[in-house]
C-alpha atoms as a printed R data frame, in Angstrom:
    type eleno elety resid chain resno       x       y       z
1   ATOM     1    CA   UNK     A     1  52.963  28.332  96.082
2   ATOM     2    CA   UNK     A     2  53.174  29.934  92.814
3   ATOM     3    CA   UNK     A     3  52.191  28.642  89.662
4   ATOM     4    CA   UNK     A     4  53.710  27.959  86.500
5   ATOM     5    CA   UNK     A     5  51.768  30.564  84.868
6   ATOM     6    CA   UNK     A     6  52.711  33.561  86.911
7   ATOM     7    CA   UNK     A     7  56.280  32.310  86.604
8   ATOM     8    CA   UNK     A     8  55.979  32.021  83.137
9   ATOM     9    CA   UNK     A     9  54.761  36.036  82.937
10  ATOM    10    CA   UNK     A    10  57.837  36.818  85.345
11  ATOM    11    CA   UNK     A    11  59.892  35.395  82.866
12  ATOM    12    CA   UNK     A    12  58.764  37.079  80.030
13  ATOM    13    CA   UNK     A    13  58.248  40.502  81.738
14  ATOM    14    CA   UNK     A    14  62.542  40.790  82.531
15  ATOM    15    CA   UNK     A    15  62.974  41.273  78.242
16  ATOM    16    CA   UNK     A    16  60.008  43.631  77.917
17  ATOM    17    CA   UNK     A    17  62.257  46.182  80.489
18  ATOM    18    CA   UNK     A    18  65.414  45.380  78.301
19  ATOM    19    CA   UNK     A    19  63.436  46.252  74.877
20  ATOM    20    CA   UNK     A    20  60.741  49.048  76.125
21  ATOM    21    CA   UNK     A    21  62.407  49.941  79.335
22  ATOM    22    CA   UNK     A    22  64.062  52.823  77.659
23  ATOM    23    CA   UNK     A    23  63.637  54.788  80.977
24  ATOM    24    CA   UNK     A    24  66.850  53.427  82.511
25  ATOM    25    CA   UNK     A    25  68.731  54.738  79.824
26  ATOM    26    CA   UNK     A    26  67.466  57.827  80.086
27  ATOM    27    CA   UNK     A    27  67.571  58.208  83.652
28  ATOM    28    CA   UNK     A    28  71.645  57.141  83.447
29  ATOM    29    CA   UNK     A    29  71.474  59.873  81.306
30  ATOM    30    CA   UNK     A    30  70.418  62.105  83.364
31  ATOM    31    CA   UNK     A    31  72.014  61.126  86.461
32  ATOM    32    CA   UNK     A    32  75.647  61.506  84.796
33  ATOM    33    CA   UNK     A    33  74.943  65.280  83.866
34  ATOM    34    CA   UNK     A    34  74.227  65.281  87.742
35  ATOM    35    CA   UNK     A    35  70.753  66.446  87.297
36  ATOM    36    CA   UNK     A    36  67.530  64.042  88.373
37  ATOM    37    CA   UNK     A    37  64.323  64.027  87.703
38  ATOM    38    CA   UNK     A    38  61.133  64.606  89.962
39  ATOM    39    CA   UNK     A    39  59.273  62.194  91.658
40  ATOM    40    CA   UNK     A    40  56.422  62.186  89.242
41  ATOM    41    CA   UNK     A    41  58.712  61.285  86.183
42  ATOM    42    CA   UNK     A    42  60.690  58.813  87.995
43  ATOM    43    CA   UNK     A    43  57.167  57.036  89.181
44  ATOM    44    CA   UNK     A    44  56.061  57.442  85.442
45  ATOM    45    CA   UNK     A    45  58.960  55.587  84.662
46  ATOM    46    CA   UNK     A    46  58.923  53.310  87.169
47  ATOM    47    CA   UNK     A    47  55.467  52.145  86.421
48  ATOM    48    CA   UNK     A    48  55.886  51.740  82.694
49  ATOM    49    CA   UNK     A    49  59.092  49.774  82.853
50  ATOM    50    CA   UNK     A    50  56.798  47.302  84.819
51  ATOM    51    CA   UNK     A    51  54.664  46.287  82.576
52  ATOM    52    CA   UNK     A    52  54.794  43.035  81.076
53  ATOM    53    CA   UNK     A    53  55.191  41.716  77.404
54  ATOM    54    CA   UNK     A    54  52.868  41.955  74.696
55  ATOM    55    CA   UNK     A    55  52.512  41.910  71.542
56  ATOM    56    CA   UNK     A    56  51.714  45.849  70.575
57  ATOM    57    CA   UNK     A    57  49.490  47.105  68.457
58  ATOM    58    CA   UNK     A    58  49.218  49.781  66.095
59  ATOM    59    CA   UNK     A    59  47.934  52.122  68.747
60  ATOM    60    CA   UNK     A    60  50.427  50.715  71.545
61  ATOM    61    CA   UNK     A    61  53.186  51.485  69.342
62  ATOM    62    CA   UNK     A    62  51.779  54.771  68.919
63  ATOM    63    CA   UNK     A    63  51.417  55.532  72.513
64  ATOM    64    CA   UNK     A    64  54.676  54.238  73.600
65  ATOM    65    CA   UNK     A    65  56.056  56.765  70.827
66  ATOM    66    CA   UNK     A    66  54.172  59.538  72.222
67  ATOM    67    CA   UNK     A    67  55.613  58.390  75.805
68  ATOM    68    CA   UNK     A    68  58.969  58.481  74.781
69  ATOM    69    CA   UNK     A    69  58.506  61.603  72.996
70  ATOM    70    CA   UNK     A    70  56.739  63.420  76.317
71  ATOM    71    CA   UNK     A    71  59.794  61.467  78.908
72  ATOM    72    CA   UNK     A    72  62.718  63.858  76.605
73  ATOM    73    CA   UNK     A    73  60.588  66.528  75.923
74  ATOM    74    CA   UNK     A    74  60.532  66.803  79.929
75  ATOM    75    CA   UNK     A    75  63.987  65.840  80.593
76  ATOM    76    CA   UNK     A    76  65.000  68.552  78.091
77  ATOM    77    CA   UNK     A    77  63.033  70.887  79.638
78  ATOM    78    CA   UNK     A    78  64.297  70.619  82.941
79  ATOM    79    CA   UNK     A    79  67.995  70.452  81.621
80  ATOM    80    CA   UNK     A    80  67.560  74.085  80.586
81  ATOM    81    CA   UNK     A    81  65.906  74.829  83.476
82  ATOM    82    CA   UNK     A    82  68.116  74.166  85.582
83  ATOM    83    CA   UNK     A    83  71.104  75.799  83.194
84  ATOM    84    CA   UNK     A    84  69.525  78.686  83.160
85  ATOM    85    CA   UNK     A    85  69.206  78.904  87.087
86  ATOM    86    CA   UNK     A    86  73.155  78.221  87.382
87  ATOM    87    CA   UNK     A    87  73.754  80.396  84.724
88  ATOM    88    CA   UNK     A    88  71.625  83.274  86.664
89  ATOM    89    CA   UNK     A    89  73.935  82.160  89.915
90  ATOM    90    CA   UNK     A    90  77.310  82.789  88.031
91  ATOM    91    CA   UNK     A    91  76.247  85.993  86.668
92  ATOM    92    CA   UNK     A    92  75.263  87.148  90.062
93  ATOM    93    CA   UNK     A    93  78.325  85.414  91.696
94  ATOM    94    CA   UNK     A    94  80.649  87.570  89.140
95  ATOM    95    CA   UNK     A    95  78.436  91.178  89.804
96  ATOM    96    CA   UNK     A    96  79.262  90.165  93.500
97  ATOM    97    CA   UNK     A    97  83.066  90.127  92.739
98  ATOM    98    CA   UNK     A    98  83.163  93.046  90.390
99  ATOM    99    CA   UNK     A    99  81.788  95.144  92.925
100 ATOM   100    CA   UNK     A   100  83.666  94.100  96.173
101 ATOM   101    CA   UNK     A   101  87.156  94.240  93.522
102 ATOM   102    CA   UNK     A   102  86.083  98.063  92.605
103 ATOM   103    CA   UNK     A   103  86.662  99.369  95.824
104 ATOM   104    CA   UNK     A   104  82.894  99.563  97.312
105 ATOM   105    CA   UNK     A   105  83.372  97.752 100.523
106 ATOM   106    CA   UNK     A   106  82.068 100.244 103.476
107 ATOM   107    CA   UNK     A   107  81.214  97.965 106.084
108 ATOM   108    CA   UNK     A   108  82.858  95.472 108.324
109 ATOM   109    CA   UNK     A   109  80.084  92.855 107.159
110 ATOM   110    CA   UNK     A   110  81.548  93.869 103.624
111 ATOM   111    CA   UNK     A   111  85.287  92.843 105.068
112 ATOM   112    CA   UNK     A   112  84.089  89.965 106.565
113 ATOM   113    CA   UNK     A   113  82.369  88.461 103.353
114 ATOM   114    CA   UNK     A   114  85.870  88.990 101.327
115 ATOM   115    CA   UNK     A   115  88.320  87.333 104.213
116 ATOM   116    CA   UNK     A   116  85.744  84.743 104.688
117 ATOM   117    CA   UNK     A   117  86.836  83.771 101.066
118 ATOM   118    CA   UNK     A   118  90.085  84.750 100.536
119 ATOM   119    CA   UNK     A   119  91.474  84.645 103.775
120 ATOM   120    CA   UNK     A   120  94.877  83.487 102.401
121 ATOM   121    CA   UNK     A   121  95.640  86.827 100.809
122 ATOM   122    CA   UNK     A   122  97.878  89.095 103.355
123 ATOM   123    CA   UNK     A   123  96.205  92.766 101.019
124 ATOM   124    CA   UNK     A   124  92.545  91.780 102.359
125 ATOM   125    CA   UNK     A   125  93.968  91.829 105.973
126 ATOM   126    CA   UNK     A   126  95.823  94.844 105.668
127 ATOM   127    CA   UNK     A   127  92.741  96.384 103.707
128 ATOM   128    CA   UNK     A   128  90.690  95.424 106.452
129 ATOM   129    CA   UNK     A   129  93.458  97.023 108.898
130 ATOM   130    CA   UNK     A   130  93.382 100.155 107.004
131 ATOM   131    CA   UNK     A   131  89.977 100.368 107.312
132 ATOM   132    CA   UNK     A   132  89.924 100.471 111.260
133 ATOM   133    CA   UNK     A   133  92.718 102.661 111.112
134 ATOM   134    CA   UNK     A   134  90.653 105.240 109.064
135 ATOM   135    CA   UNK     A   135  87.800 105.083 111.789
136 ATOM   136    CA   UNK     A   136  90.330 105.862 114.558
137 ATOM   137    CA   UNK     A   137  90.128 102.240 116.045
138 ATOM   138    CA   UNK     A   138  93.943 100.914 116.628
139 ATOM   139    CA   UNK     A   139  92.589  98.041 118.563
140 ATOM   140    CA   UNK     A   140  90.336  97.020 115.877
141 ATOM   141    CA   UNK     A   141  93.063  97.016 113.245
142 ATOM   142    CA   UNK     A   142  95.668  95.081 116.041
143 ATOM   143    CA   UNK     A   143  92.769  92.421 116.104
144 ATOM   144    CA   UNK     A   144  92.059  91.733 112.553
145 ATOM   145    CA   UNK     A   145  95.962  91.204 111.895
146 ATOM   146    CA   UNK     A   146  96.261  88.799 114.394
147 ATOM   147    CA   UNK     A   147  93.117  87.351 112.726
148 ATOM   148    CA   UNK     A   148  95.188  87.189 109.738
149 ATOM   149    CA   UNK     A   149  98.064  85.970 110.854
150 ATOM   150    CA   UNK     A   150  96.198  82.723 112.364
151 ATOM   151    CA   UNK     A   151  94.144  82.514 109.289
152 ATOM   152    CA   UNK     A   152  97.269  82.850 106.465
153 ATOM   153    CA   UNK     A   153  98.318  79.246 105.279
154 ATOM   154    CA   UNK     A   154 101.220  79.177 107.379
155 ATOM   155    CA   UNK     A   155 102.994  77.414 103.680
156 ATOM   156    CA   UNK     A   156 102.164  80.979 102.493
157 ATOM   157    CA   UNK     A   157 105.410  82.488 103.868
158 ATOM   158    CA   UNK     A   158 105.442  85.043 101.513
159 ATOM   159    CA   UNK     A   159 101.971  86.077 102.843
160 ATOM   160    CA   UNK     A   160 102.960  85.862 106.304
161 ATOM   161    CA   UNK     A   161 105.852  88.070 106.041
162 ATOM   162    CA   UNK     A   162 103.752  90.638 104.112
163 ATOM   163    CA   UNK     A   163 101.315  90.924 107.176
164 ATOM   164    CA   UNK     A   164 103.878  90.610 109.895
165 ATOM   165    CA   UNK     A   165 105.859  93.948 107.942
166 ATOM   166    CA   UNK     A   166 102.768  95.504 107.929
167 ATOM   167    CA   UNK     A   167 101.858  95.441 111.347
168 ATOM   168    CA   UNK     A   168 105.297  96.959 112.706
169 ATOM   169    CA   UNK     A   169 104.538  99.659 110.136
170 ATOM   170    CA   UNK     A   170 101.474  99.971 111.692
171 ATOM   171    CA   UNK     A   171 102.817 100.042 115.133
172 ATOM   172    CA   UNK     A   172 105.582 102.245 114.061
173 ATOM   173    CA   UNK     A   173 103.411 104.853 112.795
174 ATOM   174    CA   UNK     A   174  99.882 104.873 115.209
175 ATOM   175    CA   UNK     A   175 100.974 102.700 118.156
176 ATOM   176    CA   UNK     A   176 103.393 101.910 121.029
177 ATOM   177    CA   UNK     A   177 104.287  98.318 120.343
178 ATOM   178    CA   UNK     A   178 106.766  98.118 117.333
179 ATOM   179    CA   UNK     A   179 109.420  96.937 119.783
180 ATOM   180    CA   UNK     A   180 107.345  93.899 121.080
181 ATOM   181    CA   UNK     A   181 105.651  93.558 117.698
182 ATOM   182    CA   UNK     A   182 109.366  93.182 116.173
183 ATOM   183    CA   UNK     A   183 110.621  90.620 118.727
184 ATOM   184    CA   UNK     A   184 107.539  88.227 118.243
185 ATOM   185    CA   UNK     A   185 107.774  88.580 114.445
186 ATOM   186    CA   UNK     A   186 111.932  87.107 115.069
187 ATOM   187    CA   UNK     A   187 110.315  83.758 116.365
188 ATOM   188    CA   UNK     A   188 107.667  83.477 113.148
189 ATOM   189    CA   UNK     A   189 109.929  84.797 110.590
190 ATOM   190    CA   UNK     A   190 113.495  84.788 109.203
191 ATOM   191    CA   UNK     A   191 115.662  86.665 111.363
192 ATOM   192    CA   UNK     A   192 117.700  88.223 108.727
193 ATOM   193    CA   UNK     A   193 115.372  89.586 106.811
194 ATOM   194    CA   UNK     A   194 112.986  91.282 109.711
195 ATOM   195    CA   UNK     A   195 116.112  92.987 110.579
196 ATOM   196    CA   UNK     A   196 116.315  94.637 107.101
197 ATOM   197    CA   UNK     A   197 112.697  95.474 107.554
198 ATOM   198    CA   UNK     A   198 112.844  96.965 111.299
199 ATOM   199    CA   UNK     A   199 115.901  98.899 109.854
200 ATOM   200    CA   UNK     A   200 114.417 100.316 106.998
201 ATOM   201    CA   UNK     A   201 110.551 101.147 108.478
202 ATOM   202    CA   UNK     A   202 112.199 103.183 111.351
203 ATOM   203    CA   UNK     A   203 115.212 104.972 108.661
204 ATOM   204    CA   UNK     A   204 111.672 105.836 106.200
205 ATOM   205    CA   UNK     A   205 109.852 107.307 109.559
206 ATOM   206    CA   UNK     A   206 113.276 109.110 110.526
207 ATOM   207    CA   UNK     A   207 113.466 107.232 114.029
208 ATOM   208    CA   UNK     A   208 117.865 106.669 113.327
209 ATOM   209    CA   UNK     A   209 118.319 106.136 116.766
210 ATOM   210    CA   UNK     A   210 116.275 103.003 116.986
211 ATOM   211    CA   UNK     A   211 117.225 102.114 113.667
212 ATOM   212    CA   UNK     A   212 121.081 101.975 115.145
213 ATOM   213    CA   UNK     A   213 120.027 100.576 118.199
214 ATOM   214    CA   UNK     A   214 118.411  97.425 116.301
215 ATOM   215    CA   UNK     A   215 121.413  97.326 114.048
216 ATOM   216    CA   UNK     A   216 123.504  96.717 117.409
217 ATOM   217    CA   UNK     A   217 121.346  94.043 118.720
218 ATOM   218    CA   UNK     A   218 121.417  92.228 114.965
219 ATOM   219    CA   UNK     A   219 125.208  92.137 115.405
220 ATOM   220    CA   UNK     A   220 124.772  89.455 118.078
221 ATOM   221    CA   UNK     A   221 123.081  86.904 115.658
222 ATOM   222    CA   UNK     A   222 123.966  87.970 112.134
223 ATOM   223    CA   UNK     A   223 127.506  89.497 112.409
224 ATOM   224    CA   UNK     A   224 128.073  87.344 109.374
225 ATOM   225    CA   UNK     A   225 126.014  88.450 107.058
226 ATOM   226    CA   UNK     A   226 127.386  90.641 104.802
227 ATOM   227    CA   UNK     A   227 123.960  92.192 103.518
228 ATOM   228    CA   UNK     A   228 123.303  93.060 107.621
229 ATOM   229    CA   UNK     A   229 126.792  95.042 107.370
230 ATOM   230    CA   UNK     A   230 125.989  96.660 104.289
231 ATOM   231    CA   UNK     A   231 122.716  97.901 105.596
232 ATOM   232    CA   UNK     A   232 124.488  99.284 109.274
233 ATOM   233    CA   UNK     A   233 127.075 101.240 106.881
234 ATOM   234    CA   UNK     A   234 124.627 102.576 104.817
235 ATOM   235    CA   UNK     A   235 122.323 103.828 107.712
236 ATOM   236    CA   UNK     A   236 125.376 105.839 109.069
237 ATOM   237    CA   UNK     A   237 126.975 107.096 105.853
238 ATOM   238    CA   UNK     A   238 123.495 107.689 103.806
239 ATOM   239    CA   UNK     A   239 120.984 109.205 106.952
240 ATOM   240    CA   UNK     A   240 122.983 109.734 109.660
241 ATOM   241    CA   UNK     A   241 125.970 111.302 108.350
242 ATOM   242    CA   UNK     A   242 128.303 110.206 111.452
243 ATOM   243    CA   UNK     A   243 131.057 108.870 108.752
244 ATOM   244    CA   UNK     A   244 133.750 108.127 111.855
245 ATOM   245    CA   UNK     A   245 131.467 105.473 113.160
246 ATOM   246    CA   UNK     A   246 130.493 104.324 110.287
247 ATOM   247    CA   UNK     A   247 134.360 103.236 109.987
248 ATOM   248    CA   UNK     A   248 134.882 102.360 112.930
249 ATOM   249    CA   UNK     A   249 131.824  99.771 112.570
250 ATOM   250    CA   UNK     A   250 133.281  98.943 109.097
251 ATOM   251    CA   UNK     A   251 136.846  98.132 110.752
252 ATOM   252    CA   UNK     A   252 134.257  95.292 112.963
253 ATOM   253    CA   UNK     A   253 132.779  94.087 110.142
254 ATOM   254    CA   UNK     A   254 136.330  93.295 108.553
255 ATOM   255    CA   UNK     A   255 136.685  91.548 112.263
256 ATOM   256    CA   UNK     A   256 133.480  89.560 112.063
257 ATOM   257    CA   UNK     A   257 132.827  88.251 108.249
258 ATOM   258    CA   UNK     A   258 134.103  85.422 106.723
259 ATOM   259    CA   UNK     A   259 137.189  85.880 104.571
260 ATOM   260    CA   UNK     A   260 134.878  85.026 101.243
261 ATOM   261    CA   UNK     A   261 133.061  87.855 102.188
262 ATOM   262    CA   UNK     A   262 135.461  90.356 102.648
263 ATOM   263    CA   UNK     A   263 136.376  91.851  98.936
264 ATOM   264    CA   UNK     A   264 132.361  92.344  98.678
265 ATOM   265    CA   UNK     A   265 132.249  94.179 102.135
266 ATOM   266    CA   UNK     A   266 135.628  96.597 101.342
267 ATOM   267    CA   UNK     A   267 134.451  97.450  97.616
268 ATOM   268    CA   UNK     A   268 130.373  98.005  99.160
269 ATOM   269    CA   UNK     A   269 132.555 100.716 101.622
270 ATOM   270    CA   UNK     A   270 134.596 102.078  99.149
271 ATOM   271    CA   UNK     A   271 131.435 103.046  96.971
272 ATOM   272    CA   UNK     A   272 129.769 104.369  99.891
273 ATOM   273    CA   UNK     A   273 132.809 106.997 100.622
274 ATOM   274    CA   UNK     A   274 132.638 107.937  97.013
275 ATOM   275    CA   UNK     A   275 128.598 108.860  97.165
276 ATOM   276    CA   UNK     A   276 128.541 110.028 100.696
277 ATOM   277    CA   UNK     A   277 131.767 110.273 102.642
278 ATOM   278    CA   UNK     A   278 135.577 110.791 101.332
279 ATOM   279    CA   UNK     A   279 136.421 110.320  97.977
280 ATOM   280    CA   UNK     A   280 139.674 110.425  98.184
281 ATOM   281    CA   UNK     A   281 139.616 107.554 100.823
282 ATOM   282    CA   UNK     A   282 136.977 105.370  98.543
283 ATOM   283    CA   UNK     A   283 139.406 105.949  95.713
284 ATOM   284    CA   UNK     A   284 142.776 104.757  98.213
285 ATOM   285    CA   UNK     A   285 140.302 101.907  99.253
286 ATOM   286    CA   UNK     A   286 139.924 100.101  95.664
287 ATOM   287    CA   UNK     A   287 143.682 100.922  94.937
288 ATOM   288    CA   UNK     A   288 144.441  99.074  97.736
289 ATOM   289    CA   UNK     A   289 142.046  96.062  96.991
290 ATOM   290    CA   UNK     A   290 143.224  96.226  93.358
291 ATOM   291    CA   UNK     A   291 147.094  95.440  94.186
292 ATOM   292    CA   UNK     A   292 145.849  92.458  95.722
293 ATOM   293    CA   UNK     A   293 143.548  91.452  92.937
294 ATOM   294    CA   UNK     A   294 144.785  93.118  90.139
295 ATOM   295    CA   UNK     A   295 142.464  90.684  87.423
296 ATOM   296    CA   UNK     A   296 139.208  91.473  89.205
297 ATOM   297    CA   UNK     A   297 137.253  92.920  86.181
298 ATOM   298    CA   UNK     A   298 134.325  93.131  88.488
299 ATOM   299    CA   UNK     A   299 136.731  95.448  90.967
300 ATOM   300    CA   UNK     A   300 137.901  97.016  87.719
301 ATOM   301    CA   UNK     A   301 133.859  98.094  86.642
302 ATOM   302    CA   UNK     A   302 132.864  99.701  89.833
303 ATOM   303    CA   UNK     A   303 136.020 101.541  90.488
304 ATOM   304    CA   UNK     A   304 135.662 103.247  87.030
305 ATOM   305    CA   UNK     A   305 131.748 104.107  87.208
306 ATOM   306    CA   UNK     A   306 132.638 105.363  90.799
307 ATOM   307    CA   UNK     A   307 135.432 107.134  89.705
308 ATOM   308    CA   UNK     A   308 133.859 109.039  86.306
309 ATOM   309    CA   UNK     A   309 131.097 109.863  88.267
310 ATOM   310    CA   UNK     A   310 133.180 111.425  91.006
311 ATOM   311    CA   UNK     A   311 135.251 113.299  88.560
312 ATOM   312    CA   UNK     A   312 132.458 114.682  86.269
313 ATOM   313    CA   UNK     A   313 129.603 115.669  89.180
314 ATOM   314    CA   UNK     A   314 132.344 116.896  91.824
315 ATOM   315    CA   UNK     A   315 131.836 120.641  92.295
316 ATOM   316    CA   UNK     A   316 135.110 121.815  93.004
317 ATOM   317    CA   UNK     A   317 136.827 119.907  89.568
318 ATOM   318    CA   UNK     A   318 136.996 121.361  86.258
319 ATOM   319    CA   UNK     A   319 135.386 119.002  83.374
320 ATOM   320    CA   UNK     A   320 138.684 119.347  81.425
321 ATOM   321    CA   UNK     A   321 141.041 118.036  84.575
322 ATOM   322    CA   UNK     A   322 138.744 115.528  85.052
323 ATOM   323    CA   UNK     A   323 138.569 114.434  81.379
324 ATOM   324    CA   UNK     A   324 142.106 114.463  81.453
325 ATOM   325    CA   UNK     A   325 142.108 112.155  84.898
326 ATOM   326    CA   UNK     A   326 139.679 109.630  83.648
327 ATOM   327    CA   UNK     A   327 141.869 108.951  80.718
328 ATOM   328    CA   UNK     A   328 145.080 108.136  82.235
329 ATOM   329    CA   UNK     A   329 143.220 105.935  84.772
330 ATOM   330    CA   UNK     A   330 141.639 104.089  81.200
331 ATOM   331    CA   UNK     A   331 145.446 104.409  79.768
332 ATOM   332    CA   UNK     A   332 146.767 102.528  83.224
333 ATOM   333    CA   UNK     A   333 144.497  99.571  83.129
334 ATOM   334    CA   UNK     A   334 145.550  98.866  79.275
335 ATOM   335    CA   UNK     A   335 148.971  97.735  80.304
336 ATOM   336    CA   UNK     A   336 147.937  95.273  82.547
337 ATOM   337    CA   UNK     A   337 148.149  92.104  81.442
338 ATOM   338    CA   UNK     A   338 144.771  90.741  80.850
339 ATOM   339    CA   UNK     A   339 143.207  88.152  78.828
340 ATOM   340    CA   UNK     A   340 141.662  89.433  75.681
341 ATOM   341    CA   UNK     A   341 137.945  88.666  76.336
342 ATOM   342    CA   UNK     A   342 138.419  91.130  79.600
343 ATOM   343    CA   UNK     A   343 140.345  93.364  77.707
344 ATOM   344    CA   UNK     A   344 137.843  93.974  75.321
345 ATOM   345    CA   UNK     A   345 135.526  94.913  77.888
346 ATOM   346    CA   UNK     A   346 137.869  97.893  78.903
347 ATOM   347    CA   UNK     A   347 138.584  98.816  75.363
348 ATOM   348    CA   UNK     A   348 134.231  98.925  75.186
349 ATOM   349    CA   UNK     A   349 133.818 100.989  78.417
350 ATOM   350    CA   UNK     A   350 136.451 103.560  77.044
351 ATOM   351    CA   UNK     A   351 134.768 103.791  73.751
352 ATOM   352    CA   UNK     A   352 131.652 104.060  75.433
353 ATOM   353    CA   UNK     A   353 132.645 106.966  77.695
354 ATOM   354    CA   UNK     A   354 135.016 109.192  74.636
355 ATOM   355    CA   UNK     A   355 131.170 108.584  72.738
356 ATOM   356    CA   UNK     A   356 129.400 110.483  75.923
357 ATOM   357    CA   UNK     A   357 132.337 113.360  77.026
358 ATOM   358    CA   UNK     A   358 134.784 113.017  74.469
359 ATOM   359    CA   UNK     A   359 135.502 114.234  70.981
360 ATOM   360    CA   UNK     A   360 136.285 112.479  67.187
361 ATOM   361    CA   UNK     A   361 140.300 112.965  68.528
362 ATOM   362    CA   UNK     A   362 139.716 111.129  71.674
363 ATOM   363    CA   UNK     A   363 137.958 108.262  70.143
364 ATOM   364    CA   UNK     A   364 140.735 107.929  67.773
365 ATOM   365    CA   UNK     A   365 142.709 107.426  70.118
366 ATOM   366    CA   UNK     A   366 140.563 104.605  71.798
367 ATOM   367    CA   UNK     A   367 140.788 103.251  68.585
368 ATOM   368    CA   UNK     A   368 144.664 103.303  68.281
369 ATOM   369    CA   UNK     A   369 145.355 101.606  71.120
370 ATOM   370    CA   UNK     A   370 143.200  98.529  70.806
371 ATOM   371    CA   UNK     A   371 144.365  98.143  67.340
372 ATOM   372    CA   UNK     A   372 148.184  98.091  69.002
373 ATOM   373    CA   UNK     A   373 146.730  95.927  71.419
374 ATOM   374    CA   UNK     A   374 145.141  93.784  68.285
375 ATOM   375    CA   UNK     A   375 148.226  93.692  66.906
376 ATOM   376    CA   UNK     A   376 150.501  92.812  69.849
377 ATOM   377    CA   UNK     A   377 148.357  89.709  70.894
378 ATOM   378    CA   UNK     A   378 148.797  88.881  66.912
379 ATOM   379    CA   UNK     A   379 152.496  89.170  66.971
380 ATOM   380    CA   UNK     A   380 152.061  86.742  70.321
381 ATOM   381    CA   UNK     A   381 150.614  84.202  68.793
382 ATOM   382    CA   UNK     A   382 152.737  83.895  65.913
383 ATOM   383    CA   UNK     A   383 156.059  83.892  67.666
């Protein structure tokens, strides 16, 4: 049984740890900066905030002072302590990075340390598969792509697609697999645009054949696509030079595309015989697309940069007949019957080319007929 006494202490010992027990405070402190203290401090404090009420003395009050003094003084001290140590782990953390980012990675320890952190990033992996390439082992670079390609966030698409081109590159240029590589990147990847890829790694390594072979297969699932058409025609007229199948495949696209599609597909062709193939028949091409849609400004543009540069850079016209050929096709378009705001553009591409090949009486003239044409719209609007 306990007496009234020792009650009468417990009671008055709970106060003494809200007034003295200035250790709880400090230790919240403490605690919230996520540092603690050791085991002796804590027991120090433990022990002190334990004691019960009394009235202090002079040298009590003192002493408690000099505790409270000695309980910051530590925490203090091992606040900067332990700031200083992080601060020593940062600045080795960032000599770590700066040298693995200048180019000093040698090993395949030194590899595996940077795609053990940034494993997300497609250049590490393909750093990593250079690396084996450069000491002759194919197999070694095959494995640490497929490494990347389970390790890439599979959200990364962008990342993905990166590796995936880089390993039929790889294959393309060192191994036998870019076939197999190709048709297992179809099933991971947008279809379209590994077709665009395959085509243009095997047209950059000169392989034409294959590149025509995979145009032929992408017929089957993307003969819709007008950027998959563009990129067959340009194969043949650009590298292969075989400009009768290259119309004959354009007379299948016509067959194949959507209607919407069609004006983009004829005036793609028609620029293509005017860099690489007939002039002439690019130039009947947009004549023929232009009686059809004879307020296509956009049809308008790229038949008249086609058709300066054609006239200017072909070897076998003179500058003066082609001058002279330019300008009537400038003084045809003026009498169609546009709205201002296009004709305006016109009168500004005329200027535009009199200020690069022409002379003071040739801009005059420019400047003649769109003040008629000023002037005629004026007498329009008044009658």
């Amino acid at each position: 049984m306990v007496s009234s006494g020792t009650r009468v202490k417990r009671r008055a010992s709970k106060p003494s740890r809200e007034k003295d027990g200035s250790s709880d405070d400090v230790t919240l402190g403490v605690d919230s900066l996520g540092w603690s203290l050791d085991n002796e401090i804590l027991s120090h404090v433990a022990s002190s905030s334990e004691q019960p009420k009394s009235v202090p003395s002079d040298g009590k009050i003192q002493k408690k002072s000099n505790l409270k003094r000695r309980r910051k003084e530590t925490v203090s001290f091992d606040l900067d302590n332990e700031l200083a140590k992080e601060t020593e782990l940062r600045a080795a953390e960032r000599r770590l990075l700066e040298n693995e980012s200048s180019g000093s990675v040698e090993t395949v320890f030194d590899f595996e340390k940077r795609v053990a952190t940034g494993g997300n990033s497609a250049s590490l992996w393909i750093e990593y598969m250079a690396f084996h390439l450069r000491n002759g082992s194919l197999e070694g670079a095959r494995q640490v792509v497929r490494r990347g390609l389970e390790r890439i966030d599979f959200r990364a698409i962008s990342e993905r697609l990166t590796l995936w081109v880089a390993n039929i590159n790889m294959e393309c240029l060192y191994g036998d697999r870019v076939k197999e590589v190709f048709q297992e990147s179809l099933r991971f990847n947008d279809p379209k645009t590994m077709y665009l890829k395959m085509i243009s790694i095997f047209v950059k390594n000169d392989r034409l054949s294959d590149a025509i072979e995979v145009c032929e297969r992408g017929i089957k699932k993307l003969g819709k696509s007008k950027k998959f058409w563009q990129a067959y025609l340009r194969l043949l007229f650009e590298h292969v030079k075989d400009f009768e199948e290259a119309r004959k495949v354009y007379n299948r696209c016509l067959l194949r595309i959507p209607d919407h599609k069609k004006v983009y597909m004829m005036t793609s062709t028609a620029l293509l015989e005017f860099k690489f193939g007939s002039a002439e028949r690019g130039q009947m091409m947009f004549e023929n697309l232009l009686l059809d849609n004879p307020r296509r400004m956009d049809i308008w543009m790229q038949y008249i940069c086609a058709y300066i540069k054609f006239q200017l850079t072909s070897p076998g016209i003179k500058r003066s007949d082609g001058l002279r050929s330019i300008r009537n096709l400038f003084l045809r378009i003026i009498t169609l019957d546009l709205k201002p705001k296009k004709m305006k553009v016109i009168y500004q591409k005329w200027m535009e080319f009199e200020c690069n090949h022409g002379d003071s009486k040739s801009k005059s003239l420019v400047q003649q007929k769109a003040l008629e044409y000023v002037e005629s719209v004026e007498a329009k609007l008044k009658a």
